[in-house]
N, C-alpha and C positions, 0 to 999 in steps of 0.2 A: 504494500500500500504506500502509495505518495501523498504528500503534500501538496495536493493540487486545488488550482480554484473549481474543480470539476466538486458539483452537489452531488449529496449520498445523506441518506438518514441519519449513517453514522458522524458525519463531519457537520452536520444540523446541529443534533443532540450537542458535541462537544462546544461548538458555540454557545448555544442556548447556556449548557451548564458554566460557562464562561461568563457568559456578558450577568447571569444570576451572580454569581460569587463576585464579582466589579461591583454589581449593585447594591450589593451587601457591604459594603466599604473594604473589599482585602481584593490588591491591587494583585493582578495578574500580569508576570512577565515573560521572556523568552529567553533563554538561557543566548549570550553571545558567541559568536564565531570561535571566538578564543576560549570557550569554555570546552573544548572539541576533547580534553583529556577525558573528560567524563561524561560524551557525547552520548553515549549507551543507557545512561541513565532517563527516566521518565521527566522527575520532579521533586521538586522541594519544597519547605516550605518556614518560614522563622515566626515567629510566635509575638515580637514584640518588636517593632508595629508588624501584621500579621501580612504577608503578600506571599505569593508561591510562585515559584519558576519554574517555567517548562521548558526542556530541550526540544527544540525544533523538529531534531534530528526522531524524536522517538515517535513520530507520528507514521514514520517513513517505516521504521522498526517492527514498532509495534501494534503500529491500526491505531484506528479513532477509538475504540470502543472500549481498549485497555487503558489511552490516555485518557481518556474523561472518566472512566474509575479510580487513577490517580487523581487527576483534578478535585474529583469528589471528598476524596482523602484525605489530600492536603488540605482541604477546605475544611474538612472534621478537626484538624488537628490543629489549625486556626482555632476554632469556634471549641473544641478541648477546654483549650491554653484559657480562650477567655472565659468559661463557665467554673473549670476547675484547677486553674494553673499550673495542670499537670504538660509537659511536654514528650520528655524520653522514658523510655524504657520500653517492655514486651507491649505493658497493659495502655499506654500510650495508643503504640498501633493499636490493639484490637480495637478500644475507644475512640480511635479515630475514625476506623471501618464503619463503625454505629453513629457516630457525630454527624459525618459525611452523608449520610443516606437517610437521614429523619432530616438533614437541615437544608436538603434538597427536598426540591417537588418531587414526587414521585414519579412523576414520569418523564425526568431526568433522568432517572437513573438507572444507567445499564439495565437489562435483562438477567446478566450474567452477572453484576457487579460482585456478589455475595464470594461467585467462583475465584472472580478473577484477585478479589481482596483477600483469602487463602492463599492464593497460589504466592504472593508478594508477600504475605505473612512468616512463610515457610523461612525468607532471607534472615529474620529477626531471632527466627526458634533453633537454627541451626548457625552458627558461629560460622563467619566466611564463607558462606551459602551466597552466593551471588553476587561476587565480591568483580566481575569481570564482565564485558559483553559475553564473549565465550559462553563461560559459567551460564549468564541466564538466559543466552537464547538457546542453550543447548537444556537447560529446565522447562522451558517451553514448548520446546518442540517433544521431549519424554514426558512432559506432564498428562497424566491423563484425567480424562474430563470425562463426567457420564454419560456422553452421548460420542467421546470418542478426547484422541487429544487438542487442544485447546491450539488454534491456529494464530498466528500472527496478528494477526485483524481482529481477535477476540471473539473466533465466533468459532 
């Protein structure tokens, strides 16, 4: 999957759950050229003042469907920060996963969201678990999913 101005459902949605989290006051950015060491990566996200950053690059990587799961995430882990000022550790994530997905509209939110916030879980539960592009598109493509393994595009 590209980056392209070409419409699809899935680069809708990702918008849509974009221009939501902007209107909510947590500024959405783009990871820069020069940020290319850690191009593999989805996104981040810092807690005070709250904004998240997306690499460009993961759209290309990993679909629209996976990035607006992270988007959604990072956006929980904003919205964590400010409810319970918790940030890092295991229960962070998980809390983020649930933050993420009540504090969107529901139908925002992936299909798959639930699957795909598991599968990025697993990095947090296992030490140096996904520490490399390698590492995690080669988790992606062995992940398996109940209707089979879990494609690039998130579907």
């Amino acid at each position: 999957m590209r980056w392209t101005a070409e419409t699809c459902e899935h680069k809708t949605r990702y918008l849509e759950v974009e221009a939501y989290v902007k209107d909510q006051g947590v500024p959405v950015a783009y990871a820069p050229a020069g940020a290319s060491d850690d191009s593999w990566r989805v996104g981040r996200s810092s807690p005070n003042p709250p904004c998240i950053v997306i690499w460009p690059t993961a759209f290309e990587i990993y679909g629209w469907e996976i990035v607006t799961s992270v988007l959604i995430h990072e956006y929980g882990h904003c919205k964590l920060y400010e409810a319970e000022g918790i940030w890092e550790g295991i229960e962070a994530e998980r809390n983020a996963n649930d933050y993420g997905s009540r504090q969107v509209p529901p139908n925002l939110v992936p299909a798959r969201y639930g699957e795909h916030r598991r599968f990025f879980l697993r990095s947090y539960e296992t030490q140096g678990r996904f520490a490399s592009r390698d590492q995690l598109l080669e988790a992606i493509r062995d992940w398996p999913a109940k209707d089979g393994a879990m494609s690039a595009d998130g579907q």
